[in-house]
C-alpha positions in Angstrom: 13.7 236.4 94.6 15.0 233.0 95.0 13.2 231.7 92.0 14.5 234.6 90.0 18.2 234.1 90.8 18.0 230.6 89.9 16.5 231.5 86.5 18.9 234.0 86.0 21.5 231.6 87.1 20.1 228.6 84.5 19.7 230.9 82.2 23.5 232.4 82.4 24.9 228.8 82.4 23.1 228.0 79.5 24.1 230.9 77.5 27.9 229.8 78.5 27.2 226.2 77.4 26.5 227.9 73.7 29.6 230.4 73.8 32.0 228.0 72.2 29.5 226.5 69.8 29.2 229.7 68.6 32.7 230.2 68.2 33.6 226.7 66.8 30.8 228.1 64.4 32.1 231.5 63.3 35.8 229.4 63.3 34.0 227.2 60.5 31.7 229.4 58.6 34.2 232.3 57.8 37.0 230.7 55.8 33.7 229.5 53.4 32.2 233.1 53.4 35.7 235.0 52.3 35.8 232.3 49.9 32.5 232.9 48.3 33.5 236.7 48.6 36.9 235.8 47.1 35.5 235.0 44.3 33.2 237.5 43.4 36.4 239.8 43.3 38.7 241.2 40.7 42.7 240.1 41.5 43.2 243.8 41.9 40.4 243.8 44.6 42.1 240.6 46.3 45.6 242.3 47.6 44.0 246.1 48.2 40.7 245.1 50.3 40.9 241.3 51.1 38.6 241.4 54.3 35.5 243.8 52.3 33.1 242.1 50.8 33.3 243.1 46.7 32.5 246.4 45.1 30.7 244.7 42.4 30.3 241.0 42.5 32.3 239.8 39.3 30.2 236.7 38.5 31.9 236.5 35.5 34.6 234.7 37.2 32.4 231.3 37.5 32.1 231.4 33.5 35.4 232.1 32.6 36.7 229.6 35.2 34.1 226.7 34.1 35.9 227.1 30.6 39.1 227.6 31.4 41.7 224.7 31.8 38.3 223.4 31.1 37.2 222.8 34.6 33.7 222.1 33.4 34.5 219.5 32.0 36.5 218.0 34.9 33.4 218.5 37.1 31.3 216.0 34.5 34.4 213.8 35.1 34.2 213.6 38.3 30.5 213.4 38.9 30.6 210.4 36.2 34.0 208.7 38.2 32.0 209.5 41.7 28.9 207.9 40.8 30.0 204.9 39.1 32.6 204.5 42.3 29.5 204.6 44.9 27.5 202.3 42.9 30.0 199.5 43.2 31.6 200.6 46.9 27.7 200.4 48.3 26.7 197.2 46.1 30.0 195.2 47.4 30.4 196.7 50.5 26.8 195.9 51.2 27.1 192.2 50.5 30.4 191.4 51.8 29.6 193.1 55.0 26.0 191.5 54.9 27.6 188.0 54.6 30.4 188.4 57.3 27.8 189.8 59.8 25.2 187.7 59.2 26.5 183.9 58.9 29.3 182.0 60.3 32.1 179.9 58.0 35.3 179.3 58.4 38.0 182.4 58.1 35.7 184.7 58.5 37.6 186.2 61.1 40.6 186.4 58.8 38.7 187.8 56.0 37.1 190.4 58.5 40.5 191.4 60.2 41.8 191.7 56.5 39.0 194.5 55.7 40.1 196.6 58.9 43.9 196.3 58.4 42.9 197.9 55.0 42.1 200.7 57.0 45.3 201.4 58.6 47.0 201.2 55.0 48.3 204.7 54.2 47.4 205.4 50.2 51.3 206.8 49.6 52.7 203.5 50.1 50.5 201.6 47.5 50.6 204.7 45.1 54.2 203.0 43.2 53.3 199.2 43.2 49.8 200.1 42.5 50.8 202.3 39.4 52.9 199.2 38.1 50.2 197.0 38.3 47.8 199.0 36.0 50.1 199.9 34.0 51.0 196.5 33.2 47.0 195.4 33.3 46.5 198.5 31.1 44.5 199.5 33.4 46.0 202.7 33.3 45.4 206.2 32.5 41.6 205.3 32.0 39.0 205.3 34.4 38.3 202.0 34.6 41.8 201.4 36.8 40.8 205.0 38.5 37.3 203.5 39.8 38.8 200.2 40.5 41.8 201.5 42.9 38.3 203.6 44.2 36.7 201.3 45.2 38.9 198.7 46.5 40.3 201.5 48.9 37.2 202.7 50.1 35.5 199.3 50.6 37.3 198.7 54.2 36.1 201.6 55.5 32.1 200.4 53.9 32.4 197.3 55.4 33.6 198.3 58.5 30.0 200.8 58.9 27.9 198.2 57.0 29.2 195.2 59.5 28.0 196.8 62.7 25.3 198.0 61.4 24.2 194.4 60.1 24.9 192.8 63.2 22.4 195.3 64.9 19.3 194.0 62.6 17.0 191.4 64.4 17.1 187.5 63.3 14.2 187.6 62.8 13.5 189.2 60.1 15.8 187.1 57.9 14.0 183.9 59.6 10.9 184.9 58.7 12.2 185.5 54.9 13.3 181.8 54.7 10.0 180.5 56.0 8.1 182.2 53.7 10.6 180.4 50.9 12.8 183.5 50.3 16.7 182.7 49.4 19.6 183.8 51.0 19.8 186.5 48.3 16.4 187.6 48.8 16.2 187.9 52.0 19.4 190.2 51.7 18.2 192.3 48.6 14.7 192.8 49.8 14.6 192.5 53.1 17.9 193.5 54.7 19.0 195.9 52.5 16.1 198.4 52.2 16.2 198.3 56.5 19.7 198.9 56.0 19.3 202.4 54.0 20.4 204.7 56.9 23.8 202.5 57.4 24.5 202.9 53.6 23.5 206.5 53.1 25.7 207.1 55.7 28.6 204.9 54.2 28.0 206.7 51.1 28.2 210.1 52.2 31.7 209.5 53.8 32.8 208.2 50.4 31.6 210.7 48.5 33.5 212.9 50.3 36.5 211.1 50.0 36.4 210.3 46.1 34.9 213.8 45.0 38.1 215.5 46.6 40.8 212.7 46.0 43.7 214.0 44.8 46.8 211.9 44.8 45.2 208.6 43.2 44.0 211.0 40.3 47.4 212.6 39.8 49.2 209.2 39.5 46.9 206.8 37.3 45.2 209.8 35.5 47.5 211.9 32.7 44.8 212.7 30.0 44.0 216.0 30.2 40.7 215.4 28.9 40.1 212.7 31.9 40.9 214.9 34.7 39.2 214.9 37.7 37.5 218.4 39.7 40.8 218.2 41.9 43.5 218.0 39.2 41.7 220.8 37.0 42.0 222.8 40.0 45.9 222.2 40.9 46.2 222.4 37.1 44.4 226.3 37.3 46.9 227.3 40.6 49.9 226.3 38.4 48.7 228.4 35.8 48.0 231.1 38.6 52.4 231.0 38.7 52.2 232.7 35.0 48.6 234.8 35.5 46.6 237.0 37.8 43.3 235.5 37.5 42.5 235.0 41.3 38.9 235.2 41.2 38.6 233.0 38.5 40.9 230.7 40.8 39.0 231.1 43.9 35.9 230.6 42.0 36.8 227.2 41.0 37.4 226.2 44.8 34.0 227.3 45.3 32.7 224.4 42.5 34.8 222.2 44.4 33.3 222.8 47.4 30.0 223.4 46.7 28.6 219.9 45.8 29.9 218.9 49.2 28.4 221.1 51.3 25.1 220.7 49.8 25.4 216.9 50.7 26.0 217.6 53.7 23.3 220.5 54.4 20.7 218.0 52.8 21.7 214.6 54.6 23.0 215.9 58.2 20.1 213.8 59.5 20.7 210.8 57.4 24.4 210.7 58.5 23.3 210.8 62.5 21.3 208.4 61.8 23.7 205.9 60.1 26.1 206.1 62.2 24.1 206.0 65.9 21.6 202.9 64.7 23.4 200.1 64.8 25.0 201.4 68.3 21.4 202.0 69.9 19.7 199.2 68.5 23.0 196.6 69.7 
């Protein structure tokens, strides 16, 4: 009986330990799962039976939504701004991180503490200068200037991941590269750098998540229609929603926005663990 009690007992307070995860989960999972349902439905469908999942799914919506206010084209927009963004975030980011953790010159300190005080800068209050200057570079209302103020936003938050993460790597490795008559660029591009895959697949994960729902940046530099962005074609469709009725179609383009995002994160879960624990366990 004694054994039994204490099973029962381990087995009670395990079931306890899970209670709130599984909360926290339903807490997190529902608001996406009325979404998706959201926008299988007609508007009618929307204010009579909100909580019921639809009569008849109206996949329609997706179509007339990726055409209308021409949110397909926004989404090639931003997969084309997004991509181009994380090319030049990872490829700077990687060196200037690579070169403040790896050697020792004179401000590097400075130039360090510089990259983390970006970090602390709140977008709003560079949104008016910043507007000035590419406006006067003509920089703006193109997305050059758009993947530009990107990337020099994002890169102290790369830097700051890439850093620690450089520091954690053994000498020895880059030691063993110069013997064997391998430059300082070498030994970062094809030795460092491919060990330092988890740290930058996590780095870019965070980014992407940051660029492919930025919003304010977008509205201020960007004023072509035809160069919109996934989040201004959306605020664009829930002003129209002030004249129409179209709700599915509306809650149908909120899935698009989210759906790219949540695959990443289904598919690299691991990868981002990973990233962000090495440097930590190998230091």
């Amino acid at each position: 009986m004694g054994k039994t009690s204490l099973r029962r007992t381990e087995g009670l307070r395990r079931a306890l330990m899970y209670v709130p995860l599984v909360i926290y989960s339903v807490i997190v999972v529902y608001p996406m799962v009325w979404l998706l349902s959201a926008s299988l439905k007609t508007s009618l469908e929307l204010f009579e039976s909100p909580w019921k999942l639809p009569a008849v799914p109206q996949w329609n919506n997706f179509g007339r939504v990726w055409s209308k206010v021409g949110i397909g084209q926004c989404f090639a927009n931003s997969v084309f701004v997004t991509a181009v963004t994380m090319f030049f975030i990872l490829l700077i980011g990687s060196m200037a991180a690579y070169a403040l953790a790896r050697f020792k010159f004179r401000g590097r300190d400075l130039i360090h503490n510089t990259f983390m005080s970006g970090m602390m800068f709140p977008v709003f209050l560079g949104i008016v200068p910043l507007f000035l200057l590419l406006r006067n570079l003509g920089m703006w209302n193109n997305y050059f200037g758009l993947i530009a103020s990107y990337v020099a936003f994002s890169l102290s938050f790369t830097v700051f991941i890439l850093t620690g993460f450089f520091r954690s790597l053994p000498h020895e490795l880059s030691e063993a590269g110069m013997i064997d008559g391998c430059s300082h660029f070498t030994v970062f591009w094809r030795i460092m750098l491919p060990i330092a895959k988890p740290g930058l697949i996590a780095a870019g994960i965070f980014n992407f998540f940051g660029i492919w729902n930025e919003y304010p940046l977008a509205l201020v530099i960007i004023a072509d229609d035809k160069l919109r962005t996934l989040p201004l074609g959306i605020a664009a469709l829930v002003m129209q929603q002030q004249y129409e009725t179209d709700w599915g179609a509306l809650f149908a383009g909120l899935v698009i926005v989210m759906l790219p995002t949540l695959l990443v994160y289904l598919f690299f879960q691991r990868q981002i663990t990973e990233g962000l624990t090495a440097g930590a366990i190998k230091g």
